[in-house]
GUTORKE-976336 format. One record per residue (C-alpha): residue number from 1; chain; x, y, z. Coordinates in nm, 3 decimals. Layout:
BEGIN
<pami i="NUM" ch="A" X="X" Y="Y" Z="Z"/>
...
//
This chain:
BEGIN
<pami i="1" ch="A" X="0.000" Y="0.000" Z="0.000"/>
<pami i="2" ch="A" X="0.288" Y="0.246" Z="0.043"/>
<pami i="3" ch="A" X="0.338" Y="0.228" Z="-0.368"/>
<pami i="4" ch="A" X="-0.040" Y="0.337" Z="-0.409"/>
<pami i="5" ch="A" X="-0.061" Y="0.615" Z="-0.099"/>
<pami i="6" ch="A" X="0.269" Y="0.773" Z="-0.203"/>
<pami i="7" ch="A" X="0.158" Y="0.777" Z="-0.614"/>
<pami i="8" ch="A" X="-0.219" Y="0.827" Z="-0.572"/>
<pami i="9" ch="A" X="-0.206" Y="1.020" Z="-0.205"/>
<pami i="10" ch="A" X="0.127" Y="1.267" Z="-0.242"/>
<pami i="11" ch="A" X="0.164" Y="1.303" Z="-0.604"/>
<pami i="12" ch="A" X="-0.186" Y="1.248" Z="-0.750"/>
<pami i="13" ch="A" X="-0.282" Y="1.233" Z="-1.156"/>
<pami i="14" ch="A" X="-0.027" Y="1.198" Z="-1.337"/>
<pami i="15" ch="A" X="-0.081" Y="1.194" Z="-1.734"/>
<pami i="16" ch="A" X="0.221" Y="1.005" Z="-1.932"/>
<pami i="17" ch="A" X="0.381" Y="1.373" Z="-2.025"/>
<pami i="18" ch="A" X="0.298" Y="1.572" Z="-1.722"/>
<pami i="19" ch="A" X="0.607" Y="1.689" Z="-1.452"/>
<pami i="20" ch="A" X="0.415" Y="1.479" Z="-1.219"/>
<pami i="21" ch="A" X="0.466" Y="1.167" Z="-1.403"/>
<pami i="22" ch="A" X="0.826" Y="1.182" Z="-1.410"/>
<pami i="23" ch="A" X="0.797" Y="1.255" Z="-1.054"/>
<pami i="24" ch="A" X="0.597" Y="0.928" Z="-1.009"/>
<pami i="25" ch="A" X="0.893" Y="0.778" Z="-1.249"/>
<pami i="26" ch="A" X="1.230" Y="0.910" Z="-1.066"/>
<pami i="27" ch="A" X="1.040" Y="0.742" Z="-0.730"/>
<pami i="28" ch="A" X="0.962" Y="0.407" Z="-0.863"/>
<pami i="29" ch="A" X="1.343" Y="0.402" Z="-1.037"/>
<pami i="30" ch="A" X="1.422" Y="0.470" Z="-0.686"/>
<pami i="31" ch="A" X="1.222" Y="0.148" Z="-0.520"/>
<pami i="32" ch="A" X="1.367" Y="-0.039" Z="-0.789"/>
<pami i="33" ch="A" X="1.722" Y="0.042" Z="-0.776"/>
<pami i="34" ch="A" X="1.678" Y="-0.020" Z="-0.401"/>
<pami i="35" ch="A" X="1.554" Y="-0.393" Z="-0.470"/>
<pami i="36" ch="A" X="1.971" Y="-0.440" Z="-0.681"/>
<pami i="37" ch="A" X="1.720" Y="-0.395" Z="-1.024"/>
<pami i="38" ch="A" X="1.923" Y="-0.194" Z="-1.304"/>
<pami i="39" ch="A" X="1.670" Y="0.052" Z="-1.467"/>
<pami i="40" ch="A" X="1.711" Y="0.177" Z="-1.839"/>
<pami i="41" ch="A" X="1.466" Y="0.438" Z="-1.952"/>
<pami i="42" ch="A" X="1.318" Y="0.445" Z="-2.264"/>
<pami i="43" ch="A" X="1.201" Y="0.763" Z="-2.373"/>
<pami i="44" ch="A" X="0.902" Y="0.768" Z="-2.639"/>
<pami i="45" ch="A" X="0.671" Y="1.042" Z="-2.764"/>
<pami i="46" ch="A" X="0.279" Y="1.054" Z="-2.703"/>
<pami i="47" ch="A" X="0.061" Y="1.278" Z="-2.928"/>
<pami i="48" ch="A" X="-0.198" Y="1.556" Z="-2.820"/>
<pami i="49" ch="A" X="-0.532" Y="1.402" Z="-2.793"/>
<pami i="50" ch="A" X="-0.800" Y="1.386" Z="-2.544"/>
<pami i="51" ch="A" X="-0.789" Y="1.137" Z="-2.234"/>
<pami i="52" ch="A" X="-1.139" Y="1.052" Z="-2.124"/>
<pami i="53" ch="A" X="-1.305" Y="1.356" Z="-2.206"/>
<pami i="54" ch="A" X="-0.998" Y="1.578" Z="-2.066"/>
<pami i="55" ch="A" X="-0.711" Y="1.773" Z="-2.351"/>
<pami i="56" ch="A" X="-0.395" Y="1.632" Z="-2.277"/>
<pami i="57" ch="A" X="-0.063" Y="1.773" Z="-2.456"/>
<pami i="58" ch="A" X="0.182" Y="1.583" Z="-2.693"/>
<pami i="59" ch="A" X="0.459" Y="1.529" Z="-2.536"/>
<pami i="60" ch="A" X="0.797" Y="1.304" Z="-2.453"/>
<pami i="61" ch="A" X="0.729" Y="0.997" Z="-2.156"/>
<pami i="62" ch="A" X="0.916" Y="0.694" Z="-2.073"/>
<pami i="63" ch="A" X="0.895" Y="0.310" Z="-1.945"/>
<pami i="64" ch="A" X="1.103" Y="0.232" Z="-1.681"/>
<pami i="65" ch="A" X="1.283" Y="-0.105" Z="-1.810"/>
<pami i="66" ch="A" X="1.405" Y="-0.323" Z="-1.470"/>
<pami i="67" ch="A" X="1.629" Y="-0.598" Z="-1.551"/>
<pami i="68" ch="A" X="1.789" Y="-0.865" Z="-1.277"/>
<pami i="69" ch="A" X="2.018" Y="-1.130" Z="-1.411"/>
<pami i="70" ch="A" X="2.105" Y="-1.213" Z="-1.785"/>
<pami i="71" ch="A" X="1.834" Y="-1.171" Z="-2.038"/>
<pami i="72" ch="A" X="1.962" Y="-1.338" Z="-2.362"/>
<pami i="73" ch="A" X="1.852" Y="-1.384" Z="-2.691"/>
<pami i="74" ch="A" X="1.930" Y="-1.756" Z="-2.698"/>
<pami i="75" ch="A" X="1.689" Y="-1.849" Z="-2.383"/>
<pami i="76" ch="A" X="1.378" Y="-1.760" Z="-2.254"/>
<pami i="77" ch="A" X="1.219" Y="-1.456" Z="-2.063"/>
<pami i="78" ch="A" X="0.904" Y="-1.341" Z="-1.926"/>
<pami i="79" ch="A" X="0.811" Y="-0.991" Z="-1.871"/>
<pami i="80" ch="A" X="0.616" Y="-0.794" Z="-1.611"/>
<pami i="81" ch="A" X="0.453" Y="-0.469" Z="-1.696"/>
<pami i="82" ch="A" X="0.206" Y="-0.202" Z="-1.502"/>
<pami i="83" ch="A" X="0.120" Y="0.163" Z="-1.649"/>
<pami i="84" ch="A" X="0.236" Y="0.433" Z="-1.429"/>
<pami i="85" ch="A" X="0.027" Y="0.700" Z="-1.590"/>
<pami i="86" ch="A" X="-0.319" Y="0.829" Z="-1.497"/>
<pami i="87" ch="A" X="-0.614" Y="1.000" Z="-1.709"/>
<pami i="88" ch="A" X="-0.624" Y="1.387" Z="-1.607"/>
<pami i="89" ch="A" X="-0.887" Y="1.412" Z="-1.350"/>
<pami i="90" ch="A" X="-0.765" Y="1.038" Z="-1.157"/>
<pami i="91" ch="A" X="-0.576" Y="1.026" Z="-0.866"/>
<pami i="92" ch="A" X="-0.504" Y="0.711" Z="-1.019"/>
<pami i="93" ch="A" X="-0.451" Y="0.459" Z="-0.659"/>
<pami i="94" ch="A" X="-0.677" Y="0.174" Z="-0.850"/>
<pami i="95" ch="A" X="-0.554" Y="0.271" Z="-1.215"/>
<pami i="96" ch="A" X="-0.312" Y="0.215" Z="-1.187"/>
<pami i="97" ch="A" X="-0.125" Y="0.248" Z="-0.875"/>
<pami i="98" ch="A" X="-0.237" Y="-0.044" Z="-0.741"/>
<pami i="99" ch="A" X="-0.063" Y="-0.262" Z="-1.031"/>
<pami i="100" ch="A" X="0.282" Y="-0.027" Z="-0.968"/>
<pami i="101" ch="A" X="0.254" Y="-0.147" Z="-0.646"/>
<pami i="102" ch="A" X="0.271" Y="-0.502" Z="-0.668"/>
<pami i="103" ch="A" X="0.534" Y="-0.436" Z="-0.955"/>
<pami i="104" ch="A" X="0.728" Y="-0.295" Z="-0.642"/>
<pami i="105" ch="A" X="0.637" Y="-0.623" Z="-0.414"/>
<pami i="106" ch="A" X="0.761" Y="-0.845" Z="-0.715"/>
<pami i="107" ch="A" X="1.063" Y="-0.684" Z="-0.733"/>
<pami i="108" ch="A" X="1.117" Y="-0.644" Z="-0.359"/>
<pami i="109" ch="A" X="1.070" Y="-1.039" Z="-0.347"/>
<pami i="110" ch="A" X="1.283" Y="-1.152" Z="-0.630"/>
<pami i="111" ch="A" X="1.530" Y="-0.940" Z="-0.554"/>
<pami i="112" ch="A" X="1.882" Y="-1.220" Z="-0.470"/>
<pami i="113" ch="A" X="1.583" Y="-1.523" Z="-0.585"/>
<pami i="114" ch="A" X="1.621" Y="-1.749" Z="-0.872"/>
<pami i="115" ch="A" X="1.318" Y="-1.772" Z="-1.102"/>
<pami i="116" ch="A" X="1.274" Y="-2.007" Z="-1.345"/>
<pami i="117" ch="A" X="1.342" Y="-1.786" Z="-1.618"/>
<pami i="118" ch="A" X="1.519" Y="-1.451" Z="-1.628"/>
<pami i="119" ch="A" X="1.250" Y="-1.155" Z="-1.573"/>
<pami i="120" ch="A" X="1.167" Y="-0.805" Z="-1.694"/>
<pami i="121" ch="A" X="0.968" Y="-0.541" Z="-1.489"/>
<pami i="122" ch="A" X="0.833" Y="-0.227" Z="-1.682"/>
<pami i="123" ch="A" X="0.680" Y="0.091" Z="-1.551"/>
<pami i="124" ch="A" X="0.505" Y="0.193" Z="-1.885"/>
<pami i="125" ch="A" X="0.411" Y="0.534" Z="-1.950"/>
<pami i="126" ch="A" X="0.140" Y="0.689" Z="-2.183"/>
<pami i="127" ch="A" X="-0.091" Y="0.401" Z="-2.176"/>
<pami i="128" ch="A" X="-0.406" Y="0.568" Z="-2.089"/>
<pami i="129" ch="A" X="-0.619" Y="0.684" Z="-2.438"/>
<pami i="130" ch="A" X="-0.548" Y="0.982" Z="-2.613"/>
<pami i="131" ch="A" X="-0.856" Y="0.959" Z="-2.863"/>
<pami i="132" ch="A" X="-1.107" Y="0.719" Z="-2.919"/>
<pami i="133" ch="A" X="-0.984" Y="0.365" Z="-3.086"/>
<pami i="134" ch="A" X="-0.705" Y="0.077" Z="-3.022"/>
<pami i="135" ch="A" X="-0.450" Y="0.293" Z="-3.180"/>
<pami i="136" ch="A" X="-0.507" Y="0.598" Z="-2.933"/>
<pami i="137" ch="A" X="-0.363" Y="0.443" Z="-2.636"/>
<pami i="138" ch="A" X="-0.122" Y="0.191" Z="-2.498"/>
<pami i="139" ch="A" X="0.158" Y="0.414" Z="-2.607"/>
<pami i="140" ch="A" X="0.441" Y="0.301" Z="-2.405"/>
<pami i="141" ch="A" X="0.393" Y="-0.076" Z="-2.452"/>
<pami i="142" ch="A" X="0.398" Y="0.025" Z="-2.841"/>
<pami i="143" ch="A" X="0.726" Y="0.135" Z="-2.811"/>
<pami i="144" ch="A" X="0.910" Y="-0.087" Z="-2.624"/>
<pami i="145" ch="A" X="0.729" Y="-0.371" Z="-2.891"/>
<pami i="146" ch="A" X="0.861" Y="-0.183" Z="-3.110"/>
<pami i="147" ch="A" X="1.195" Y="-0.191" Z="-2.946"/>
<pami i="148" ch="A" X="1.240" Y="-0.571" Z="-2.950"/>
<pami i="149" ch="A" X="1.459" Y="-0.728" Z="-3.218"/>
<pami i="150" ch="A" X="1.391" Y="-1.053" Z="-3.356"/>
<pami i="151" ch="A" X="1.561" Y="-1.289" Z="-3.098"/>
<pami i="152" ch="A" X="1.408" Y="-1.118" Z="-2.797"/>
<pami i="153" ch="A" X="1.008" Y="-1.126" Z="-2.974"/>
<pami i="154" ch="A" X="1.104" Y="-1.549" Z="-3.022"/>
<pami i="155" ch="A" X="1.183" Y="-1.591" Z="-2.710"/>
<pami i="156" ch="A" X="0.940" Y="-1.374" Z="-2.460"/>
<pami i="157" ch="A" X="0.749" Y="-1.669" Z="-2.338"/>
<pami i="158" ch="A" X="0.471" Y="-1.400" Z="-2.196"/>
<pami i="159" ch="A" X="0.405" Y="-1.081" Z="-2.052"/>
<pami i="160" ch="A" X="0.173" Y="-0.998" Z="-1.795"/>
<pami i="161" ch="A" X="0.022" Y="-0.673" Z="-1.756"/>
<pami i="162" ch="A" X="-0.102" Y="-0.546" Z="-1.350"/>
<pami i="163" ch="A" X="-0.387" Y="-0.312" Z="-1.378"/>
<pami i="164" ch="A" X="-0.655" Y="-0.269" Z="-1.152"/>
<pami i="165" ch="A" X="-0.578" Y="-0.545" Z="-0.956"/>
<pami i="166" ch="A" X="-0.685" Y="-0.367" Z="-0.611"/>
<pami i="167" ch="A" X="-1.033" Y="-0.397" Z="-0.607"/>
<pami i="168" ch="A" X="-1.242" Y="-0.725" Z="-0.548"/>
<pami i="169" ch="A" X="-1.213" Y="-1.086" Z="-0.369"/>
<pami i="170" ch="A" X="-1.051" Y="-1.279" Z="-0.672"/>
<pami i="171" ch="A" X="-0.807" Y="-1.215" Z="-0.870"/>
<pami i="172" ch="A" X="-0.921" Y="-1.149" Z="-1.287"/>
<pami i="173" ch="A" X="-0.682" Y="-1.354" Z="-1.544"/>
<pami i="174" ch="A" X="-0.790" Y="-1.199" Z="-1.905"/>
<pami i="175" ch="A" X="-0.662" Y="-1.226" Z="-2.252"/>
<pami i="176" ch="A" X="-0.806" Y="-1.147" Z="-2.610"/>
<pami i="177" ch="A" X="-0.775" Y="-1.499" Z="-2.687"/>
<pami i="178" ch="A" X="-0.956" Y="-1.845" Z="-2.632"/>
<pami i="179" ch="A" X="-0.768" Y="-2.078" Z="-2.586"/>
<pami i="180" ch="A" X="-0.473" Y="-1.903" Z="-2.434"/>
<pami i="181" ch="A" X="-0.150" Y="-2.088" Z="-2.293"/>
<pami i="182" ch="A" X="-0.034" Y="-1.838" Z="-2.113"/>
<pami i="183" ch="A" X="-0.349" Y="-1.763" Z="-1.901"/>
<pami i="184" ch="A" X="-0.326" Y="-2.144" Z="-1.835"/>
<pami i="185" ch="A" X="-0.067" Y="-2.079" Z="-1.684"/>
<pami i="186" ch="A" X="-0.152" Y="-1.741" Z="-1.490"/>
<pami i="187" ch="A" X="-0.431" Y="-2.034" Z="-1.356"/>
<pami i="188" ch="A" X="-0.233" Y="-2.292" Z="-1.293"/>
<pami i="189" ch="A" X="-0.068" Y="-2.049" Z="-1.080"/>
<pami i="190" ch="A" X="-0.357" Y="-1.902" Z="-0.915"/>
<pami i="191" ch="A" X="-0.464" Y="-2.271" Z="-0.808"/>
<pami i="192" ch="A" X="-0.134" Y="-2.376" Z="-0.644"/>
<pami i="193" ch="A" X="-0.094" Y="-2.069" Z="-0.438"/>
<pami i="194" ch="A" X="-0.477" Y="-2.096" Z="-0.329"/>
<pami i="195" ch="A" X="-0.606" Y="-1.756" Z="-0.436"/>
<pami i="196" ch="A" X="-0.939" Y="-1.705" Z="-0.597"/>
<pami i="197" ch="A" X="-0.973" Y="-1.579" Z="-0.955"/>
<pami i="198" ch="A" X="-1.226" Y="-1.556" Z="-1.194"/>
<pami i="199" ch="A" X="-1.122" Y="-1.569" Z="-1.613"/>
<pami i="200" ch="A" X="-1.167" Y="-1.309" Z="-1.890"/>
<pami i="201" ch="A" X="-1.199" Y="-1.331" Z="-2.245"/>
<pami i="202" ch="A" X="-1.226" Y="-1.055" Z="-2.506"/>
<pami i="203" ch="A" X="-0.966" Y="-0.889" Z="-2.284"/>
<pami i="204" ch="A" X="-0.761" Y="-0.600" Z="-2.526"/>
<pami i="205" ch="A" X="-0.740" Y="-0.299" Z="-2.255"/>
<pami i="206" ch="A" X="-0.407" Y="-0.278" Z="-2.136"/>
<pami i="207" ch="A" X="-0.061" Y="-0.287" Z="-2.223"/>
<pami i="208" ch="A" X="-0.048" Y="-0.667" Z="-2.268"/>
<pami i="209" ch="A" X="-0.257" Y="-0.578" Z="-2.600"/>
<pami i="210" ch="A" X="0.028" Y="-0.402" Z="-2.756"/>
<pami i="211" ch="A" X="0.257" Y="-0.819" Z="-2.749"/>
<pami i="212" ch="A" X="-0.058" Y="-0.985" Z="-2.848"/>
<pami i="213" ch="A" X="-0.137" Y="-0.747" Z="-3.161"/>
<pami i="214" ch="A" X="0.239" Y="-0.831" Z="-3.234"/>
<pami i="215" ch="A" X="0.214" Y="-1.209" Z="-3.213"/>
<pami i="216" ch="A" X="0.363" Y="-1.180" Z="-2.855"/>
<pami i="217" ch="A" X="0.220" Y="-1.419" Z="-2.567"/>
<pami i="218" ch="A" X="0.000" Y="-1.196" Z="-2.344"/>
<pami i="219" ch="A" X="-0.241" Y="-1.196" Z="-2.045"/>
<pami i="220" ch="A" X="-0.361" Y="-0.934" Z="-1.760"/>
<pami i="221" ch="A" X="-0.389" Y="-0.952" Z="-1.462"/>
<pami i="222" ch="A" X="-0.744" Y="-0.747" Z="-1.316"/>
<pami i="223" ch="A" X="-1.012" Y="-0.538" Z="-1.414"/>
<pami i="224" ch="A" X="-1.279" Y="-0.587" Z="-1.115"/>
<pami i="225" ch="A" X="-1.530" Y="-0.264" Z="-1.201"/>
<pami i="226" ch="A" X="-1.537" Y="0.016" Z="-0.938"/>
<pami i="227" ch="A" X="-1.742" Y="0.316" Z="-0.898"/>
<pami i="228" ch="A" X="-1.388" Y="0.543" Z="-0.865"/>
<pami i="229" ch="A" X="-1.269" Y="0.454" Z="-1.228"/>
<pami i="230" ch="A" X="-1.117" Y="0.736" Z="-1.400"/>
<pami i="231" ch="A" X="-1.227" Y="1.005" Z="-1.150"/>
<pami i="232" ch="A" X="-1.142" Y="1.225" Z="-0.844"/>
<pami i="233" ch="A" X="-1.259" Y="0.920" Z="-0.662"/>
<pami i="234" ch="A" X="-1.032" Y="0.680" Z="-0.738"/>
<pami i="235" ch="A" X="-0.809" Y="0.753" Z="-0.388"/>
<pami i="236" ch="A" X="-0.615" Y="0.488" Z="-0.190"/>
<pami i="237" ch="A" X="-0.918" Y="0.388" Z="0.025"/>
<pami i="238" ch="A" X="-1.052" Y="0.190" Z="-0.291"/>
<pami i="239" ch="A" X="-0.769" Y="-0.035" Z="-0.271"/>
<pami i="240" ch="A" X="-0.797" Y="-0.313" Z="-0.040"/>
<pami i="241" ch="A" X="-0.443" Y="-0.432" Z="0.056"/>
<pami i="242" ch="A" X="-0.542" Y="-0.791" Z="0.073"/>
<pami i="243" ch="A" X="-0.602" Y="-0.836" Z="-0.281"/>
<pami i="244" ch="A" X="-0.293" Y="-0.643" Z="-0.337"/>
<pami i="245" ch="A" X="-0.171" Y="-0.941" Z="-0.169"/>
<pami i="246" ch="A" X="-0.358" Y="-1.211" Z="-0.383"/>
<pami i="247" ch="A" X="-0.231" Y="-1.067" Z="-0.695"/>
<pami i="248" ch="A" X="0.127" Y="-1.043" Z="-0.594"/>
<pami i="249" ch="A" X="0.136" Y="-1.368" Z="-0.496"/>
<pami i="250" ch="A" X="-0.023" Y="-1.517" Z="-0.854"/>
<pami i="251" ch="A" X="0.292" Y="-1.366" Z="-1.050"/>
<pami i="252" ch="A" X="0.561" Y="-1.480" Z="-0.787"/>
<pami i="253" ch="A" X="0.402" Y="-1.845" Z="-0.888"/>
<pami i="254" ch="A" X="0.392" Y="-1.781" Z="-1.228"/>
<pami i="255" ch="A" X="0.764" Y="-1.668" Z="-1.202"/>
<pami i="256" ch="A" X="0.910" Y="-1.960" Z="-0.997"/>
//
């Protein structure tokens, strides 16, 4: 909870190109480098639009790319991403604090751990919508897509995207896809650790969209509906620590 009370309680909204989003990304670098991670920053460019119902300016953001151990192009990897960003108006502790946070408790937890293969955490930026279709949005996981040569796209063996994972009793495990091996496996995972969860199809809104659109394996984690979403109200009270705790404890299975 200190992830979502410090970026939705002391800094507030935070749109991908605002000063207060690179506050929000100089203090997760910080938790990361804290946790031994090595952070690269991409920096990427968002266009002017308008972000649920709100002008927001074109302007430069970055992903925060958190690396531990050797990724190589001749193995596997799996990646773990949550957007950092909020819509104008949105204190953001649900969207998407909440899925920052547990970012931080994954990190915090694997940090001197072996996993079973090497692992990738990303703060993305600019991945709330800046207009009205699939291409208006998810701007930060376009980029670093965009980013990956042809080695590193063979051998991502999934990404999992954290957002909105707060609210609720059980944890949600959506993809656009049916079948989908890799939310198998976000179930498989879900079942040996015990925690509830409930599964999505028809699931395109968040950065995991941006691998799957490129033939990339990819799932989410979350999307429980709450009255706060993408309003003043959406303050760390909505968050409920315990499923916080759920959710975290679904990727560190997945992972090991």
């Amino acid at each position: 909870m200190a992830a979502v009370r410090h970026l939705a309680g002391r800094i507030g909204p935070r749109p991908g190109t605002s000063p207060a989003y690179f506050r929000a990304a100089d203090w997760v670098q910080r938790q990361l480098e804290g946790d031994g991670w090595s952070v690269e920053r991409q920096t990427f460019r968002a266009p002017a639009g308008v972000s649920w119902g709100v002008p927001v300016q074109a302007g430069r953001s970055v992903n925060l790319i958190a690396q531990l151990g050797d990724v190589r192009p001749d193995r596997g990897w799996l990646l773990i991403g949550a957007h950092l960003d909020t819509v104008p108006q949105a204190p953001g502790a649900e969207d998407n604090a909440s899925g920052v946070g547990v970012l931080l408790a994954v990190a915090e937890a694997l940090a001197g751990q072996r996993t079973r293969l090497p692992v990738v955490l990303v703060a993305f930026g600019a991945e709330e919508p800046r207009g009205p279709t699939d291409d208006d949005h998810h701007y930060g996981s376009r980029a670093y897509v965009g980013s990956l040569g042809a080695a590193q796209r063979r051998t991502l063996r999934g990404m999992v995207s954290l957002d909105r994972i707060g609210v609720g009793d059980a944890v949600v495990i959506g993809s656009p896809e049916t079948p989908d091996p890799l939310r198998a496996e976000l179930v498989a995972a879900a079942r040996r650790v015990d925690v509830p969860h409930l599964v999505e199809d028809g699931q395109r809104s968040s950065d995991h969209w941006s691998f799957v659109r490129a033939g990339l394996p990819g799932a989410r984690l979350g999307s429980t509906p709450y009255a706060g979403y993408h309003s003043a109200e959406d303050v760390p009270s909505v968050v409920d620590r315990a499923q916080l705790g759920r959710t975290a404890r679904v990727v560190l299975a997945w992972v090991r």
